[in-house]
N, C-alpha and C positions, 0 to 999 in steps of 0.2 A: 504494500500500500504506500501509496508517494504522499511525502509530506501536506502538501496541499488536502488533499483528498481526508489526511489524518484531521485538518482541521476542522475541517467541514464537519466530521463526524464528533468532534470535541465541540462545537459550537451548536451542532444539533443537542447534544446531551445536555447542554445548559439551557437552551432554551426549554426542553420539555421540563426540567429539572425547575423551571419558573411556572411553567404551567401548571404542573402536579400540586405547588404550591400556594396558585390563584386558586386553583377549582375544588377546594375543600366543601363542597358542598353551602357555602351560607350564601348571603343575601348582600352582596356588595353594599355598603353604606348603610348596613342595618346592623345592631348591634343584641344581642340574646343575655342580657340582665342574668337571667336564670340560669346560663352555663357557661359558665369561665374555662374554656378547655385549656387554655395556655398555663392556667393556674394548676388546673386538674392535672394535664400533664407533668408540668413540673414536680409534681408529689406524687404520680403515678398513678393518682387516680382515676385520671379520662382516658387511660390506653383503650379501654375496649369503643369508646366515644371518637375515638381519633383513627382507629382500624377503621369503623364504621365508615366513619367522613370517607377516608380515600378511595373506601369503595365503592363508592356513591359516585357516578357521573353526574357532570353539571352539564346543563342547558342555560339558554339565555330566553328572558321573556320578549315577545317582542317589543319592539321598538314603539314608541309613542303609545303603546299602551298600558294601561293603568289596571292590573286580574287581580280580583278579589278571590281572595282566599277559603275556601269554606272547609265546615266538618266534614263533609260527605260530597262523594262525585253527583252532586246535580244540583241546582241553581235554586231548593227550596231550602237547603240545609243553613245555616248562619254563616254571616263574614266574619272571619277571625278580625283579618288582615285584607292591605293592602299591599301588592308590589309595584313598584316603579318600572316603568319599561326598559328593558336591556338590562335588566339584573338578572343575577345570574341563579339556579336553583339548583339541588339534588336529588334526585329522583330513585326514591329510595324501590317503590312498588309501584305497580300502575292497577286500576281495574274499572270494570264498564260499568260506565251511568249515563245520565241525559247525554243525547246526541249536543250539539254545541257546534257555531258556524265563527270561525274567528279567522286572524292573518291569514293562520295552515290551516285552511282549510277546514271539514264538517268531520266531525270524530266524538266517537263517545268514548272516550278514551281521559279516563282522569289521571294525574299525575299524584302521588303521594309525595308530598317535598316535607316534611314530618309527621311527628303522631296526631291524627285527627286532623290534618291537614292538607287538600289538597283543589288543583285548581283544573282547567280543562286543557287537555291535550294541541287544543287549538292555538292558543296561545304562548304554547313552547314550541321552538325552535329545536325540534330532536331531531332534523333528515330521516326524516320515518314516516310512512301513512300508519304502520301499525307499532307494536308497544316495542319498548326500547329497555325495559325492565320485567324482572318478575313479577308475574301477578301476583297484587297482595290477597294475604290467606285472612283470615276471622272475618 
């Protein structure tokens, strides 16, 4: 392998090695009061919280839009929350409920992005018509 070529591959390593560490799973510019994992980590407490995260892929919501958050996949259940568009999300489980016309398109495809929490497939940015995660179980 020729030196040039060697860099390329050391520069690719960094970059992912930046991404791995953007896409933890949270909510760009939102912050979780209730779980300090940098703390938790430090004392060893959030390792199994911090596995979790990295094996969580992240999505982006789309742009200029503003997806309410609810308990259940379908538009009757409560707003937790709101997200800000092009923030970023973890999509822990997926599973079907109301159909939903959004950016991508008409899916009934919910997203679980935490416990009790989840938004419509339409409004994430997953390059998929269908699920991109495992189906959640209970």
């Amino acid at each position: 392998m020729t030196t040039e070529k060697q860099h390329r591959f050391l520069d690719l390593d960094a970059v992912v090695g930046e991404l791995d560490e953007d896409m933890d799973g949270s909510v760009k510019g939102e912050t979780d009061a209730g779980n300090d994992t940098d703390a938790a980590t430090a004392t060893g407490a959030g390792t199994a919280t911090t596995m979790a995260a990295a094996a969580t892929r992240s999505f982006q919501i789309a742009p200029g839009q503003q997806v309410r958050v609810r308990t259940g996949p379908s538009t009757s259940h409560p707003v937790v929350r709101k997200l800000a568009g092009g923030s970023w999300v973890g999509i822990h489980c997926q599973r079907r409920g109301q159909q939903i016309t959004g950016p991508y398109g008409t899916t009934d495809i919910w997203d679980n992005i935490a416990p009790g929490q989840y938004v419509s497939d339409a409004y994430v940015h997953t390059g998929s018509d269908g699920p991109v995660a495992p189906n959640c179980t209970g």
